[in-house]
N, C-alpha and C positions, 0 to 999 in steps of 0.2 A: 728496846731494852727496858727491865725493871728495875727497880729497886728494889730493897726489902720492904717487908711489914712497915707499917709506922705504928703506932701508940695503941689505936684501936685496932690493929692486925688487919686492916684493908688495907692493898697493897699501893704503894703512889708509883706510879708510871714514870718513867721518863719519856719525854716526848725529842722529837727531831726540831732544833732549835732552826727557826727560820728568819730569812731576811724582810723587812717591813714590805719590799715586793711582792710576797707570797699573798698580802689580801686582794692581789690583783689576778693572781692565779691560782690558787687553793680552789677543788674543786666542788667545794660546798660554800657561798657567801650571802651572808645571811646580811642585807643593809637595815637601817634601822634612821631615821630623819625628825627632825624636830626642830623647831625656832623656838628658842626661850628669850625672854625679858631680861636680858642680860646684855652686857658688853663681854668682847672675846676675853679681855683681861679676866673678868669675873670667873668665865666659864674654865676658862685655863686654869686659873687657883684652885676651883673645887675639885678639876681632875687631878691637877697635882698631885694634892692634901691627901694624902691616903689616910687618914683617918676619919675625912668629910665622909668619904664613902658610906661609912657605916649610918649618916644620919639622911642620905639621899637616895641609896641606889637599890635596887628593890630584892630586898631576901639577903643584903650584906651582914655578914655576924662580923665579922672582922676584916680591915683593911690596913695593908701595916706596911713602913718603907724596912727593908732590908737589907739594903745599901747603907755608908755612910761614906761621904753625904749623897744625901737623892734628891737626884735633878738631873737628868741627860740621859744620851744613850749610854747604855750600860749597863745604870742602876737598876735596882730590881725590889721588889714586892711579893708579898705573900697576901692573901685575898680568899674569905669563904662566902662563898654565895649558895643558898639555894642546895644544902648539902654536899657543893663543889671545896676540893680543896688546891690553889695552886700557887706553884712558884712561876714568876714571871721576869723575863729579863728585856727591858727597853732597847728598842729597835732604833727607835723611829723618837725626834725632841727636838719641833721647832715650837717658842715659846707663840702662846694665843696661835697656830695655823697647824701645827699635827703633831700626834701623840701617838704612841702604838709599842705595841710590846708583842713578845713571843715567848705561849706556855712552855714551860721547858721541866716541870713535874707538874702533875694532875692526879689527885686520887681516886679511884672508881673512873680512869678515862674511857673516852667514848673516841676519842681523836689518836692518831699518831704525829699528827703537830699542828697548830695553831696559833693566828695572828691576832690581836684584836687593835684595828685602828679608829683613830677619832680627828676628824678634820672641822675645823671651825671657822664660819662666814660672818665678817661684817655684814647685818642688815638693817641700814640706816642708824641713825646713833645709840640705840641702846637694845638691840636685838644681835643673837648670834644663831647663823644657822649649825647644828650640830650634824656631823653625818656620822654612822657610827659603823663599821663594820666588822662582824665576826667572821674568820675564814680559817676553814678545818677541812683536815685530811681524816674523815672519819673514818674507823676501825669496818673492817666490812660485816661484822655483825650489827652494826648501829645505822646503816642507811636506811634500811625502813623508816626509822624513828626520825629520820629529819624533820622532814614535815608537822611533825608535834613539837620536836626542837624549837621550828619555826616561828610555830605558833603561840607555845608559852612562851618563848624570849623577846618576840613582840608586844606580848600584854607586858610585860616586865620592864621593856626597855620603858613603853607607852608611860608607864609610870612612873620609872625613873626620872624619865624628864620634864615632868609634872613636879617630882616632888624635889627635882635639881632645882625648877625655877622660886618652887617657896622659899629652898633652903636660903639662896643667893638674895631675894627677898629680906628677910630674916635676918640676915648677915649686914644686909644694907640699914634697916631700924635698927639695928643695936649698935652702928660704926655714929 
């Protein structure tokens, strides 16, 4: 299904609202792994924070709760990345061990639905392993392009979780 135009007259999508299971079945999953210098708590706050986003996560112009209050399954976010525009509604909310949401409007989509989960690992006292995974039902003119998908989301995440570990740093000098 679509929606209208939006503001700039590209159309936003509606997507097929999926259960947090879906990134175990969606037939595109893209993983993504990282150990940061963090504790789970730590790591848990900046995903939270939806406005940390915009100072960590690579190519964020805007991260924003759109729920009141947000916190759980349910709430929901709006998020532009990297010329993406979406609305998101939480699937998936156990505090410090998993987080995950499901697109449910995307502008210029490439999917007809999408999961995005994030699982976090005690690693010895002040490490968290991150797993991170995207999982999409792409549109069948966009499977060529996974493989570039792939490939740029991996240099991005790579980065994100470089610049998640400064941020959380930074946060910790100034507390």
């Amino acid at each position: 299904a679509q929606a209208g135009p939006d503001a700039s007259g590209a159309g936003v999508r509606r997507l097929e609202p999926q259960p947090a299971s879906f990134a175990d079945t969606a037939p595109v999953r893209l993983d993504f792994t990282a150990t940061v210098e963090a504790t789970p708590a730590e790591v848990w706050a900046a995903f939270t924070e939806n406005r940390s986003w915009e100072q960590w996560f690579s190519g964020c112009r805007e991260c924003r709760d759109t729920s009141t209050p947000f916190g759980g399954v349910g709430s929901t976010r709006h998020i532009e990345v990297r010329g993406l525009t979406v609305d998101e509604v939480f699937v998936a909310w156990a505090p410090e061990r998993e987080w995950a949401f499901t697109v449910v409007e995307m502008k210029r989509s490439f999917a007809t639905a999408m999961v995005e989960r994030a699982r976090f690992h005690a690693v010895g006292d002040r490490q968290t392993r991150i797993d991170y995974r995207m999982a999409i039902a792409p549109k069948p003119w966009f499977r060529p392009f996974v493989p570039v998908m792939r490939a740029g989301a991996t240099r991005a995440f790579r980065a994100s979780f470089v610049a998640l570990e400064r941020y959380l740093r930074s946060r910790r000098s100034a507390a």
